[in-house]
N, C-alpha and C positions, 0 to 999 in steps of 0.2 A: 839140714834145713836152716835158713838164715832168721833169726831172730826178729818178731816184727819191729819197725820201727814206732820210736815213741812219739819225737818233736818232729814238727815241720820244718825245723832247720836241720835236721838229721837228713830228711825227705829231699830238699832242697840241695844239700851237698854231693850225695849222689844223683841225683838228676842233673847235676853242674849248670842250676837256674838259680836265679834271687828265691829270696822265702817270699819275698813280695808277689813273685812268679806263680811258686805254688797257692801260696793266696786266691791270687786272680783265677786258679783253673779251679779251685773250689766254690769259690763267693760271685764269681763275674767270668763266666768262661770265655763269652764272645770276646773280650777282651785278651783272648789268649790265642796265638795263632792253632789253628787245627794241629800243626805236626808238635808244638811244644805240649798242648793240650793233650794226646793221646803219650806221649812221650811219658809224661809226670802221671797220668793216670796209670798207665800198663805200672808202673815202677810201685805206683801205692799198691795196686792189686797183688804185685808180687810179691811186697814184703811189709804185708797186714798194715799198712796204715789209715788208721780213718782219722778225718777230719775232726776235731771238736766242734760240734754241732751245737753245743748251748752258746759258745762264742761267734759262732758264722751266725746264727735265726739273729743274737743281738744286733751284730754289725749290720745286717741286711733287712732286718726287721722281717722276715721272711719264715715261714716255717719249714719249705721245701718240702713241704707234705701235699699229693693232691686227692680228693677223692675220687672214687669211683662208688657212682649208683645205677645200678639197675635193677628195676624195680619189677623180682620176679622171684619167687621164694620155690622153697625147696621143689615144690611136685611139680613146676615145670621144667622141659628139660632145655631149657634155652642156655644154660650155664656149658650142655654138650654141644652146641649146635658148631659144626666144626669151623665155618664163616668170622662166629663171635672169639675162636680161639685165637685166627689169625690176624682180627684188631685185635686183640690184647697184647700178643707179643710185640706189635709194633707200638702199640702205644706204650706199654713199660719198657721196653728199649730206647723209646726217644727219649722218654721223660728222665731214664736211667743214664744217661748219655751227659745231661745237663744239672744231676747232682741232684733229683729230686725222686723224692719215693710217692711211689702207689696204696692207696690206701682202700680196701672193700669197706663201705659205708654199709651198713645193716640193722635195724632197728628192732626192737621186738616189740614196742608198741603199735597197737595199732587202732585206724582213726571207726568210727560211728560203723564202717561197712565196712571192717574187717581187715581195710587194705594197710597198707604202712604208713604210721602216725607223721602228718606234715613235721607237726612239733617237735618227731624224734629226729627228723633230717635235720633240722636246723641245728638244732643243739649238740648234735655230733658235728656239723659243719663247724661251730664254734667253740665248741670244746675243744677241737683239736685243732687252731687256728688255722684251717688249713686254707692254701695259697689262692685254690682254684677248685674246680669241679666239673668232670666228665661223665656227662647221661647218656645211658644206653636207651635207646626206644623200645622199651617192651610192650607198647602197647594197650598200659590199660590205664591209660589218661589221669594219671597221679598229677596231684597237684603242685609235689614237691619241686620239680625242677622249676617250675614259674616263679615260687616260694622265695625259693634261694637267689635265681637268680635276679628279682626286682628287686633285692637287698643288698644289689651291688657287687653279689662274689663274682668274679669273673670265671665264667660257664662255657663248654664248650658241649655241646648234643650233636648224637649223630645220630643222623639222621630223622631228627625233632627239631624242629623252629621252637626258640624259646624265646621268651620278652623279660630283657632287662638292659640295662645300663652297658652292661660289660659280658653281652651274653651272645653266644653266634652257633652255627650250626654246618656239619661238613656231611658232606650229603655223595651219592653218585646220579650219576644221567642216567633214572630211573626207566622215565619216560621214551628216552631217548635209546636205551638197550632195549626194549620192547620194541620201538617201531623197527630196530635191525633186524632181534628174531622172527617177526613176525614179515618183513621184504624177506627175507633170505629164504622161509618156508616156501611163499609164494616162487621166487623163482626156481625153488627147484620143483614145481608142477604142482604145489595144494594149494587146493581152493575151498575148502573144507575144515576151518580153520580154529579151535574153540582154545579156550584161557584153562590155567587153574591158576587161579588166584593169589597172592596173600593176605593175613588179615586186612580187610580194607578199613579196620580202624588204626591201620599203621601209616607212614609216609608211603614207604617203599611198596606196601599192598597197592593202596591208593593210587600211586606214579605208575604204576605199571599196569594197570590195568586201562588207567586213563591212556598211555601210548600203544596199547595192543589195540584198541579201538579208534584212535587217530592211524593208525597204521591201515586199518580193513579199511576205511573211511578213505584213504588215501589212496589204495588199489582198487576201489570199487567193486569192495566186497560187502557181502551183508554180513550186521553179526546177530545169528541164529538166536532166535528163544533156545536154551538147554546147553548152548555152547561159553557160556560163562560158570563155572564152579570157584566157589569160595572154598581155600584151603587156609594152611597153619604152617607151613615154611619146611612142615616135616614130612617123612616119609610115609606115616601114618594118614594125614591128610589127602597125602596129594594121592593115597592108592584109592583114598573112599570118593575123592574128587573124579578120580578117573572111571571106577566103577557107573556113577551118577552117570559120568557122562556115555560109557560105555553102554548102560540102560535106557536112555532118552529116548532111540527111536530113530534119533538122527545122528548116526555115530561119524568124528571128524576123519578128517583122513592127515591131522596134523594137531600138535596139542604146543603151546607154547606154558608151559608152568614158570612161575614167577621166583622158582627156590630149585637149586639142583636136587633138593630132599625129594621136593615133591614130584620130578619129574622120573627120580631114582624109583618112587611109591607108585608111581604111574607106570612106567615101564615093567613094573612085576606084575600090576594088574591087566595090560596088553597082553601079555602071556599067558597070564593067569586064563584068558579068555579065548587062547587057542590063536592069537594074533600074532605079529612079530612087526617088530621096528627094526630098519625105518619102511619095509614093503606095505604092510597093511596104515600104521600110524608113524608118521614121523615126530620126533620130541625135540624138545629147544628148553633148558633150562636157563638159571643164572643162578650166576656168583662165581661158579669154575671152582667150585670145591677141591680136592685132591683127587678125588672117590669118581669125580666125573671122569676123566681121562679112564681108568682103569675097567669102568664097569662096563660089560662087553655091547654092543659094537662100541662104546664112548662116544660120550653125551656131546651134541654141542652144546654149546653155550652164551650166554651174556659173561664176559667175566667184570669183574670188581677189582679193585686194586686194595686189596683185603690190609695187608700190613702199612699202606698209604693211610688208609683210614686211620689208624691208630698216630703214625707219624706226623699226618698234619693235625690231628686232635692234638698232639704234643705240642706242637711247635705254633698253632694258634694261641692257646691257652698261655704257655712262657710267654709269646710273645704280648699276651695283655697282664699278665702279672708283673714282668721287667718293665714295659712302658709306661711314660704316662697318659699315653692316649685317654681320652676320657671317651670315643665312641669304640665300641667293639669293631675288628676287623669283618668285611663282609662274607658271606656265606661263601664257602667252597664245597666245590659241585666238583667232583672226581670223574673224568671220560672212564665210560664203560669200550668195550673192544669185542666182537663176536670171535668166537674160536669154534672153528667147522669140525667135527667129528662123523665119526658113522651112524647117527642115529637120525641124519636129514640127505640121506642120499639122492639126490636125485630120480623123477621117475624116468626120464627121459635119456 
């Protein structure tokens, strides 16, 4: 096994580039064509070189550090939620890509009502000078991402509008995947047509339930007292959502759930009840989990461009760290795509 290298002019000679070269793909990559870029990179990875990192943060005044908050402590299980697994790898892939590390932000202070201390986000933000900052939407209206980001750090939210200087938000066509699953129900023969929800104290709850009902509204359909339920994006929710509705009185003969968890929890509780999808109830989830394909007849779906999410969160954020743009780039709104499975078979 070869020795790792010490000096960047070591790095350099074998890579048969300037040290100025390898410089540039450490401190200033875009300035380095892609094939010299991955060239000089594969070569460090292979024989242990890192960069001196207290001389690059100086020259660039930069710490190459970004955080990540999401603001959701141990007993929930949103850390599993397998959607949240697939931004992540894309997001520390981009960010890893452009010589910058990931950081979990976490506090153990916490404010008046228990939740997580504003003042401990801050001071971790600046304690660790870090470059930028990535918020997950969990939902439960923390003050922190507004904190930080009217302070000028450059913020990037998915799927949360935030308000600052240097702050934006990457979202998908919430609204807009809803009004698909909810046409494509219809034309395959339902008219009978009820929601399970997401939190509707989230975006994504909120946007999609808002296009399931612009959708009925738009085929001149009614939407029933009893055929709206409120869920929680999980399996758990979406089986007690479908129970409710399964009890109402007025049972659908189509359910469009707003999370594949919940239409995964909903489809056991069709069963559960002596039913079968898609003859008695047909299902339409979102996101296109992995789990959906597999679980038998397979889910359709809304899908989301999962490791996109993560990608352009990278690649907004650099790009307001590197520039000097003084307004933030505008929101990006990710196209959803329907994927037809067996669980919306046609009745005709």
């Amino acid at each position: 096994m070869r020795a790792a290298v010490a000096t960047i002019r070591e790095l350099a000679y074998l890579c048969g580039v300037s040290v100025a070269t390898v410089s540039r793909v450490f401190n200033n990559p875009k300035a380095v064509t892609p094939k010299t870029r991955e060239h000089v990179l594969r070569l460090a990875r292979e024989l242990g070189y890192r960069p001196n990192e207290p001389a690059r943060t100086l020259a660039t005044k930069k710490s190459y550090m970004v955080g990540l908050i999401w603001d959701t402590d141990h007993r929930s299980p949103g850390w599993r939620h397998p959607f949240f697994q697939e931004i992540l790898i894309g997001l520390k892939t981009a960010l890893s890509e452009e010589g910058y590390h990931l950081l979990l932000l976490s506090t153990s202070d916490e404010d008046a009502a228990g939740g997580p201390s504003l003042d401990g986000y801050l001071h971790a933000v600046r304690r660790h000078s870090l470059d930028g900052v990535v918020f997950i939407d969990s939902g439960n209206e923390s003050p922190a991402p507004h904190a930080i980001a009217e302070a000028g750090v450059p913020c990037v939210s998915l799927d949360r509008p935030v308000d600052g200087p240097r702050a934006t938000y990457v979202t998908s066509d919430n609204a807009g995947g809803a009004r698909d699953a909810v046409a494509h129900l219809h034309a395959t023969g339902r008219r009978a047509i009820a929601t399970i929800s997401g939190p509707l104290r989230t975006r994504p709850g909120a946007d999609r339930l808002a296009g399931y009902r612009e959708a009925l509204d738009a085929l001149g359909l009614p939407c029933r007292p009893g055929h709206v339920q409120e869920g929680d994006f999980y399996l758990a929710g979406g089986h007690a959502a479908m129970r409710r509705l399964l009890e109402g009185g007025d049972r659908p003969d189509a359910v469009f759930a707003a999370g594949d968890q919940m239409a995964i929890g909903a489809m056991a509780a069709i069963g559960e009840a002596g039913l079968k999808v898609p003859e008695d109830i047909a299902v339409v989830g979102f996101d296109d989990i992995e789990l959906a394909a597999l679980v038998p007849p397979g889910l359709t779906t809304v899908a989301q461009d999962k490791a996109g999410f993560g990608t352009m969160a990278a690649a907004t954020l650099i790009e307001m760290v590197d520039g000097p743009a003084v307004e933030a780039p505008p929101p990006a709104i990710l196209p959803t795509s329907l994927v037809i499975r067996g669980t919306t078979t046609p009745r005709f």
